[in-house]
C-alpha positions in Angstrom: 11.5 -4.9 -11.0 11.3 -1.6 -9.6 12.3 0.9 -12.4 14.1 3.8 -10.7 16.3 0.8 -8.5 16.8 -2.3 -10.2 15.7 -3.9 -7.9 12.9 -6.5 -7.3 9.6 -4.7 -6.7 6.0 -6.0 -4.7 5.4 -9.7 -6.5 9.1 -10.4 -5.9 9.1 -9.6 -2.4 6.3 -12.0 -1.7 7.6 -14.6 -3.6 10.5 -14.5 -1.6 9.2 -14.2 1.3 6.5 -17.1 0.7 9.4 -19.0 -0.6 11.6 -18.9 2.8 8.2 -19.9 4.4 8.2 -22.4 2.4 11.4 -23.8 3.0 10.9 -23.7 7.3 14.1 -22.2 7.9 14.8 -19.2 10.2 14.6 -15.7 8.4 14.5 -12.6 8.9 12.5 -10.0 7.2 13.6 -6.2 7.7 11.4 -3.2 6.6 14.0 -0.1 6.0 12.4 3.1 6.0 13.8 6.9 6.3 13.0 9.3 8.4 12.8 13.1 6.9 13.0 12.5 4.1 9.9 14.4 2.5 11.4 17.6 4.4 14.4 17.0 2.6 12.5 16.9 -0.9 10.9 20.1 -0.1 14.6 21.5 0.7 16.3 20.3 -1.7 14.8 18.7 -5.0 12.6 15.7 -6.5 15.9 14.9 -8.2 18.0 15.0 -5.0 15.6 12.9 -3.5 15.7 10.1 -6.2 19.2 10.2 -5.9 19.2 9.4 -1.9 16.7 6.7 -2.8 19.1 5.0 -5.4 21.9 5.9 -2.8 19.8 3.9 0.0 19.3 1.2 -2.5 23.0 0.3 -3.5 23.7 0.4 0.4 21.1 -2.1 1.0 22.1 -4.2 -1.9 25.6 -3.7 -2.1 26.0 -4.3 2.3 23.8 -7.5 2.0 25.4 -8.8 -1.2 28.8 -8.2 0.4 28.2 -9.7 4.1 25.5 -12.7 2.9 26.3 -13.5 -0.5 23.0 -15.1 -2.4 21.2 -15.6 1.2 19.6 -12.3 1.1 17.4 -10.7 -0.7 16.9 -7.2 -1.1 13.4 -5.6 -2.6 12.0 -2.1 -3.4 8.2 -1.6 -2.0 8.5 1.9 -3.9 9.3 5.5 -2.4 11.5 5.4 0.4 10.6 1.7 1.7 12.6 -1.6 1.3 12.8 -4.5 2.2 15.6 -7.5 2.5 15.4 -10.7 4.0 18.0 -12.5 5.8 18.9 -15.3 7.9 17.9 -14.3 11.4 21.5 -15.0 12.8 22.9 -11.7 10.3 20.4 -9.4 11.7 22.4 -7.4 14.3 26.0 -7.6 12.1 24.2 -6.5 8.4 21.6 -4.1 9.9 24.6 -1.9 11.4 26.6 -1.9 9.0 23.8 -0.9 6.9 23.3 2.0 9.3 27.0 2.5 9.4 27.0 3.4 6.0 24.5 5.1 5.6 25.2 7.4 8.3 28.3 7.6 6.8 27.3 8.5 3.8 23.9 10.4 3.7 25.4 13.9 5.3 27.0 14.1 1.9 23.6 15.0 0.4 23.0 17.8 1.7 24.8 21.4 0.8 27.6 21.8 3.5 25.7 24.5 5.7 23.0 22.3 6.3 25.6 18.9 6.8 27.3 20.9 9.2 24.9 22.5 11.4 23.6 18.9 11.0 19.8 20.3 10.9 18.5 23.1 8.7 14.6 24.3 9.1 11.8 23.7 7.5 8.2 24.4 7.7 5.3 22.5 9.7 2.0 22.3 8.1 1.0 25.0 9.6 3.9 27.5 8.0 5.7 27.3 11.5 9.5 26.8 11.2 11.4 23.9 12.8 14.6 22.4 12.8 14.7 19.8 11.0 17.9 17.0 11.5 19.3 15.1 8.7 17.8 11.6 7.3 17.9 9.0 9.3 17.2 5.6 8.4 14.8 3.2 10.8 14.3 -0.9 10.2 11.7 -3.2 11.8 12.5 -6.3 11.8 10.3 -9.5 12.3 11.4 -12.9 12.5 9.7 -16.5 12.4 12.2 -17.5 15.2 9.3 -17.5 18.0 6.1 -17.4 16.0 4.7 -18.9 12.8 3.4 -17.2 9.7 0.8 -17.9 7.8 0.9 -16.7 4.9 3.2 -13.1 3.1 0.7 -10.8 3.9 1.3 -11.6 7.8 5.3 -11.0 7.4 4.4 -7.8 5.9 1.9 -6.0 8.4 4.4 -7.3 10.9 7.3 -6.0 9.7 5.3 -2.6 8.8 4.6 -2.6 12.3 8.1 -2.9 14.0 9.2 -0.1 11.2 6.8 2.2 12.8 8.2 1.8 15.9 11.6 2.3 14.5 10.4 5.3 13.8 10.1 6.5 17.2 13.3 6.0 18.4 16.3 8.4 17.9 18.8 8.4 14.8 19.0 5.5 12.6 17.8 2.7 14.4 17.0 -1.3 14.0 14.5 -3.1 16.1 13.7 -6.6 15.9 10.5 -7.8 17.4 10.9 -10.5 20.1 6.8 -11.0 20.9 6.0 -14.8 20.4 3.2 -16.7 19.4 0.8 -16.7 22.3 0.6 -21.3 21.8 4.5 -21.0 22.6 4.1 -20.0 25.9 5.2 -16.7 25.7 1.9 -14.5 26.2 2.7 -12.0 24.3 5.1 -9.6 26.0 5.5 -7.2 23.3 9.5 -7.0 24.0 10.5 -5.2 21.3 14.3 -3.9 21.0 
């Protein structure tokens, strides 16, 4: 149990997610990151930050809870990263509401100069100023819908993966990798969206 959230922390995660394995049904396992938000610590406060990381927690919880009921789960890795699992056919409806919400909602965290502007700046590593746009949130997705896992470890470097390249992308953002097992005919496109 992860202290600061409430919410189920490392073991529990891979329980879970050894657990849906387990079971050989669909699911979906989503890796939700944000994006600035270590510029925003060095704005604003440790303290304001823990509060956007509880704030991202109810979200997650209370949004997957509401939509799914008991069929997901939703975990705190630590920091700024989570994780929920879902079945894979509530991918596209929870993951934007989550975003929804959040966008919604995270503009209110910042002082009203810098939530209207909708950027403020902040300094490189090298002391150069830059604008700096409000927190966004990014979620990779991975899925065992065209390829087979072996084991928790597997689910989690993929999903790590597809939140990296969430990352990339503009705004908040979900992306669900599509690639299939290269045995499934499928050689390995690498369609990610």
């Amino acid at each position: 149990m992860n202290p600061s959230t409430r919410l189920p922390g490392t073991t529990e995660i891979e329980r879970e997610i050894k657990r849906r394995m387990e079971l050989g049904e669909f699911f979906a396992v989503c890796y939700a990151d944000l994006d600035h938000f270590k510029e925003y610590n060095d704005r604003y406060s440790y303290n304001d930050g823990d509060r956007v990381i509880y704030l991202l927690s109810r979200i997650l919880h209370d949004v997957v809870r509401g939509m799914i009921g008991k069929q997901g789960f939703v975990g705190h890795i630590g920091g700024d990263d989570f994780i929920f699992v879902l079945p894979i056919e509530s991918i596209g409806p929870v993951c934007s509401e989550i975003l929804d919400v959040f966008d919604t909602l995270v503009p209110y965290q910042y002082n009203e100069q810098d939530r209207r502007a909708g950027y403020y700046f902040g300094k490189d590593r090298r002391g150069q100023l830059h604008r700096v746009p409000l927190m966004t949130l990014s979620i990779g997705v991975v899925t065992n819908q065209h390829r087979r896992f072996a084991h928790p470890a597997q689910v989690s470097e993929l999903a790590t993966e597809m939140k990296s390249y969430a990352k990339t992308q503009a705004g908040s953002v979900f992306v669900v990798d599509r690639r299939h097992d290269r045995d499934q005919g499928d050689e390995g496109s690498g369609d990610e969206a």
